[in-house]
C-alpha distance (Angstrom), angle and dihedral (degrees) to the residues before:
residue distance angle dihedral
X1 . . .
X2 3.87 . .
X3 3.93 107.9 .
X4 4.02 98.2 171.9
X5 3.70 107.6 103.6
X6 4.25 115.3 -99.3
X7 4.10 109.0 -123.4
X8 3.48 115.9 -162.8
X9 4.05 111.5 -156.3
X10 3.84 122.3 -170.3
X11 3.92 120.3 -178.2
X12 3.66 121.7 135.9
X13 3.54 93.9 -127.9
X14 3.56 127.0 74.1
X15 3.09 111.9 -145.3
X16 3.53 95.5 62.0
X17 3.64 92.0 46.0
X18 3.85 86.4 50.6
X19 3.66 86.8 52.9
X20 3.63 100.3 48.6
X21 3.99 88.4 51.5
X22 3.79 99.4 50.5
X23 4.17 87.8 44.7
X24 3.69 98.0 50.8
X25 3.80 95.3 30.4
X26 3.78 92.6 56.1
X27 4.44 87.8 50.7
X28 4.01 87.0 51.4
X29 3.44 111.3 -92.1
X30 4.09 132.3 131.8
X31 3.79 107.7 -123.0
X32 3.96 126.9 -174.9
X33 3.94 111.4 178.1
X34 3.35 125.0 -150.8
X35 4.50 121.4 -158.6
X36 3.72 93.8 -144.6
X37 3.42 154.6 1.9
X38 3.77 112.2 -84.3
X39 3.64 83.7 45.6
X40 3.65 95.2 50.7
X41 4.03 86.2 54.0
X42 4.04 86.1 53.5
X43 3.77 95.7 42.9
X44 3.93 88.5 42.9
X45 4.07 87.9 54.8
X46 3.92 92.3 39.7
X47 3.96 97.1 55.5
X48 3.82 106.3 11.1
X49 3.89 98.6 -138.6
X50 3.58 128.0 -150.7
X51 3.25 98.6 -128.1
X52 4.28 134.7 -0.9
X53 3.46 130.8 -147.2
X54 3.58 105.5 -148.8
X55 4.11 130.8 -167.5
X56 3.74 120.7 -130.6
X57 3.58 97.5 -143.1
X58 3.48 116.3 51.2
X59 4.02 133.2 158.0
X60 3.71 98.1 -134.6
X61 3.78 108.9 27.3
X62 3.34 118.2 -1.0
X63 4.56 121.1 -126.3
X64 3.45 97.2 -105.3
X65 4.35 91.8 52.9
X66 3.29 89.1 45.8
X67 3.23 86.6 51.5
X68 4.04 102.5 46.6
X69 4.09 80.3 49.1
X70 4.08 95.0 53.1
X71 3.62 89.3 49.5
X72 3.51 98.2 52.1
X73 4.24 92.9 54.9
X74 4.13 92.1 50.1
X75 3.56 134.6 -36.9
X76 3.85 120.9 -72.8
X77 3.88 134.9 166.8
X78 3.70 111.2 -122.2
X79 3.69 128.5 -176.4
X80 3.59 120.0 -166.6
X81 3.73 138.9 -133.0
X82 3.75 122.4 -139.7
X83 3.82 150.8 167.1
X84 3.49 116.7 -86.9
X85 3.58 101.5 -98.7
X86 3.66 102.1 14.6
X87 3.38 89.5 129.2
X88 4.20 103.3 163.0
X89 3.16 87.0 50.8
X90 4.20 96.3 53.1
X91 3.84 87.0 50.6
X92 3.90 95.5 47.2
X93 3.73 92.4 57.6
X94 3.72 92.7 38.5
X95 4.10 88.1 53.6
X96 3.69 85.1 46.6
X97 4.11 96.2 57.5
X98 3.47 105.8 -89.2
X99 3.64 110.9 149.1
X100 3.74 105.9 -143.8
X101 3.86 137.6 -18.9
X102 3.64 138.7 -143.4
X103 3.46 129.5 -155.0
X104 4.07 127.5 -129.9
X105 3.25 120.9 -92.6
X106 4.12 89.6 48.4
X107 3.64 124.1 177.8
X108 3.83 110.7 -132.6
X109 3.72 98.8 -129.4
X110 3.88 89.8 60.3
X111 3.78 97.7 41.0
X112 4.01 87.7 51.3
X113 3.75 87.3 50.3
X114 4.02 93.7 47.4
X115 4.09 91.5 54.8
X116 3.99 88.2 49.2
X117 3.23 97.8 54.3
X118 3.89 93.1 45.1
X119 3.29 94.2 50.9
X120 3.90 90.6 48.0
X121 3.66 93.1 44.2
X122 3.86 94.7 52.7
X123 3.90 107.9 30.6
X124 3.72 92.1 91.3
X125 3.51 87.5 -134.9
X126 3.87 129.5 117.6
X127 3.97 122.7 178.8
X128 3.40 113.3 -83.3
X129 4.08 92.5 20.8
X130 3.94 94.9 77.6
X131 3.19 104.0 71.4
X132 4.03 130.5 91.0
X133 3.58 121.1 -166.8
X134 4.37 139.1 -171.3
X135 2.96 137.5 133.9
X136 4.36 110.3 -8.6
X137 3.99 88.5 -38.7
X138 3.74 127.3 105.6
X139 4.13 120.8 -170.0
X140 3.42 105.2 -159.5
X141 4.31 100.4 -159.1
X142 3.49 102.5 179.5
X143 3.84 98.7 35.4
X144 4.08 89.4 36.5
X145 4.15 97.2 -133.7
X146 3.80 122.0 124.9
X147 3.65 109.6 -165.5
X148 4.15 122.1 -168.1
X149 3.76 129.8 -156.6
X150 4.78 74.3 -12.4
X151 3.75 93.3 -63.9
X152 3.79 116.2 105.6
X153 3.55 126.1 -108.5
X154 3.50 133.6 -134.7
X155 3.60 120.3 -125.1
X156 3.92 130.9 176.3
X157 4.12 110.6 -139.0
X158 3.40 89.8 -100.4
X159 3.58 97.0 58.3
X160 3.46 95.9 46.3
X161 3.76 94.4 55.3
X162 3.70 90.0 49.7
X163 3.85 93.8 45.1
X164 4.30 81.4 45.3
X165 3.55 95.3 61.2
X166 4.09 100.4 48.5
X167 3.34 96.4 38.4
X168 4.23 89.3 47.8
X169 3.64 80.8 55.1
X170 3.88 105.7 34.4
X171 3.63 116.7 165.7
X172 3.71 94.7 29.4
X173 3.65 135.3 94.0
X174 4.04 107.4 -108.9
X175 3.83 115.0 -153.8
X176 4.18 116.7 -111.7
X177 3.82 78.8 -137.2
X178 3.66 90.6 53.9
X179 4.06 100.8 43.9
X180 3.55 82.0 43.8
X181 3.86 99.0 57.6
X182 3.36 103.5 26.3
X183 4.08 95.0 52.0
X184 4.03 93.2 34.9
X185 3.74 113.4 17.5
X186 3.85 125.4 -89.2
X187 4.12 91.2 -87.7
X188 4.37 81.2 73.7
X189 4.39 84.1 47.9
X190 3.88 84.7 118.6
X191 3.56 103.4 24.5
X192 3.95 96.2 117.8
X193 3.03 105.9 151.4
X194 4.09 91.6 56.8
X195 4.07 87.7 53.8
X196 3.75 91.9 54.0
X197 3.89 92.0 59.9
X198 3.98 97.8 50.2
X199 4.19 92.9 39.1
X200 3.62 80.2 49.2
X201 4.26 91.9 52.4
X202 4.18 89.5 40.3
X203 3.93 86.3 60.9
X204 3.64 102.9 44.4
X205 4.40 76.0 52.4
X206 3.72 89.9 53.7
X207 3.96 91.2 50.1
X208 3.82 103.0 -95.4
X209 3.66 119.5 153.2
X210 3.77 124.3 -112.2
X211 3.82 110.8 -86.8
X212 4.15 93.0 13.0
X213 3.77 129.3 93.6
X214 3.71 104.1 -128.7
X215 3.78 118.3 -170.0
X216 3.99 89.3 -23.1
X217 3.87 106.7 80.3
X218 3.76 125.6 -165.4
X219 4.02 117.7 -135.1
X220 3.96 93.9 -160.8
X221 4.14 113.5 -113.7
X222 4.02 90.2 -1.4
X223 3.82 113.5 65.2
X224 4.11 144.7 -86.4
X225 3.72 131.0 -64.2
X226 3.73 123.7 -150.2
X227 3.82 107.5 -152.3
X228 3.87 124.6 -155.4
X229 3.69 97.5 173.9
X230 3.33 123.7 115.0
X231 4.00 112.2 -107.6
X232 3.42 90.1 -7.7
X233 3.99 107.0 175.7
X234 3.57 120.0 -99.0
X235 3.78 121.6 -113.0
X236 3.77 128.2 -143.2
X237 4.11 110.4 -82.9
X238 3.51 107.3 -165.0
X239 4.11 98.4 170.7
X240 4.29 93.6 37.0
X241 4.63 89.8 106.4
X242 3.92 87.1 38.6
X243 3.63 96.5 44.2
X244 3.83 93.8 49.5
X245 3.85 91.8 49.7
X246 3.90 89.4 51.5
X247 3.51 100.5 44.3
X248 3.81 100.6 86.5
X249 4.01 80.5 69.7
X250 3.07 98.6 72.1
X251 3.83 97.6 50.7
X252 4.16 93.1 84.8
X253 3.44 94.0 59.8
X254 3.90 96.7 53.9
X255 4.08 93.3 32.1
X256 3.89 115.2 149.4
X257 3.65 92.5 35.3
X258 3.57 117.0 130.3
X259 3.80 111.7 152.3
X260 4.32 128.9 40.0
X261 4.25 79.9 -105.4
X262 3.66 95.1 40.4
């Protein structure tokens, strides 16, 4: 399971785009590049980056559209690359929401040091405060690792961003609508019947038996709980048999998978 952190850069030419990769590639990040706009939106949607670098000036869609459009599927940090001197268009995109800029020509020291300290400024996560325990499992939020019984598990990207969400939220009831939308996009909003089959494979992951809930509990027509406490009391599951028997659906859809960034 891939722990570096996934940059997505978009500039239309590529030599800059070959640039950025090599820099941040050699300093330990993942990097995917994308030559444009609409294919930044389709890369973005593909891999779900941690952060993207996006261009200012681009033929098809310009960086700070691309950048209104990211924002409105789920949140990302974006820094943007500009012309030297461009400056209206610096302090559109920083008006917009962008979190930082850097200006062309960049050295690759300080444009490595801008996406860490993006990234570490808007993860949410501080040492010591990413980590969720019960039971023999460890969720690792900020490092993205769950560990069980201290061997690591393996977890397709769609499990992970399920798993994400509850345990970002443990101890509180999440929404179906809100798994639902913020995992698949808010055309699967009411697709219930799809979330039961891959909560249903994240618990057999965190060591549930077939047919019972495990750690994840079901609050019936509301939404799913993930509960860290210890001996906390187990709620009615309804769906856990039918669940099990349907998860082996949902494997085709996520095949190739292997890690939570996969």
């Amino acid at each position: 399971m891939s722990t570096q952190p996934l940059v997505l850069v978009a500039d239309d030419e590529p030599r800059i785009t070959k640039l950025v990769s090599i820099a941040l590639s050699e300093e330990g990040f993942r990097v995917v590049t994308a030559g444009g706009g609409e294919e930044a939106l389709s890369k973005a949607e593909e891999v779900r980056p941690d952060i993207v670098l996006l261009d200012i000036v681009m033929p098809d869609l310009d960086g700070i559209e691309v950048m209104r459009q990211l924002r409105d599927r789920r949140p990302v940090p974006v820094i943007l690359l500009t012309a030297k001197g461009s400056t209206a268009d610096k302090a559109k995109g920083l008006d917009l929401g962008a979190d930082d800029y850097v200006a062309k020509p960049f050295h690759p020291d300080e444009l490595a040091a801008r996406v860490r300290a993006v990234i570490r400024r808007t993860s949410g996560a501080t040492p010591g405060q990413g980590i969720v325990a019960f039971d023999d499992v460890e969720i690792d939020l900020e490092r993205r690792m769950v560990t069980r019984g201290g061997e690591l598990v393996q977890l397709s990207r769609t499990e992970w961003l399920l798993l994400q969400h509850l345990a970002a939220n443990a101890g509180k009831v999440v929404l179906h609508t809100e798994l639902l939308t913020k995992v698949w996009g808010p055309e699967y909003r009411d697709d219930l019947q799809y979330l039961r089959v891959w909560v249903s494979r994240v618990r057999r992951k965190l060591g549930a038996k077939p047919g019972e809930p495990g750690r994840i509990k079901t609050f019936q027509g509301i939404g799913y709980l993930l509960d860290v406490d210890a001996g906390g009391a187990d709620t009615s599951e309804l769906h856990g048999s039918r669940e099990s028997g349907m998860a082996a659906e949902a494997s085709a859809s996520d095949a190739g998978a292997v890690s939570a960034m996969g």
